[in-house]
N, C-alpha and C positions, 0 to 999 in steps of 0.2 A: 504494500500500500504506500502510495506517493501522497506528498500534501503541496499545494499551493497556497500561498496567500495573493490576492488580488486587491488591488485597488480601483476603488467604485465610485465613481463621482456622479452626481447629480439625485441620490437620495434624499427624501427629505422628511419624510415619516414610517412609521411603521408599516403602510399599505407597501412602501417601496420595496422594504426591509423583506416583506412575503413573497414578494414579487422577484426578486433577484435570485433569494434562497431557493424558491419552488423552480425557477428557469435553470439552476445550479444541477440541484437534485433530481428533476427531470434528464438528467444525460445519463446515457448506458454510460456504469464504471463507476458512477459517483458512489463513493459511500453514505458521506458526510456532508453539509455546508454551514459555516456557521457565521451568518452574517452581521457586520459589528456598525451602527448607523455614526454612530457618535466618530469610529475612524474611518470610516469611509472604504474596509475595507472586507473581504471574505476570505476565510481559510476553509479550503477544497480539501477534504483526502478521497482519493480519487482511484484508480486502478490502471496504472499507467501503461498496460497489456492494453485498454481497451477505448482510452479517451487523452487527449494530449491537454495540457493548460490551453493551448491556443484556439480550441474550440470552446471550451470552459468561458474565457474571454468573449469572441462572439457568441454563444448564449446570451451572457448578460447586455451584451452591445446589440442584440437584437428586438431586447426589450423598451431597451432606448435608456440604457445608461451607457456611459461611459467608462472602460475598464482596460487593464493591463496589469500581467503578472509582476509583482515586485518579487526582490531577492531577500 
């Protein structure tokens, strides 16, 4: 099991907060998402056999935030 953290900008409440996590956990391979409002960002553990961070990212850029893997 792999974990990413991402950072997420353009949240701004809790509806967001469901909204990002559910578009997370929706991908084959995710385990986990645990998304953080107050930092702007998500940590993914994820199944790196079966999903790459760089999709992980467009999910969330699909739903219309804005996202990138930090290190």
């Amino acid at each position: 099991m792999a974990s990413v953290t991402l950072r997420v900008e353009g949240m701004t409440c809790q509806h967001c907060v469901r909204t990002v996590q559910e578009a997370l956990e929706g991908q084959s391979g995710v385990e986990r998402a645990k998304v953080d409002l107050n930092a702007g960002r998500a940590v993914v553990d994820y199944d790196s056999a079966k999903i790459t961070p760089r999709t992980l990212v467009n999910a969330v850029m699909e739903e219309g935030y804005t996202a990138e893997e930090i290190a």
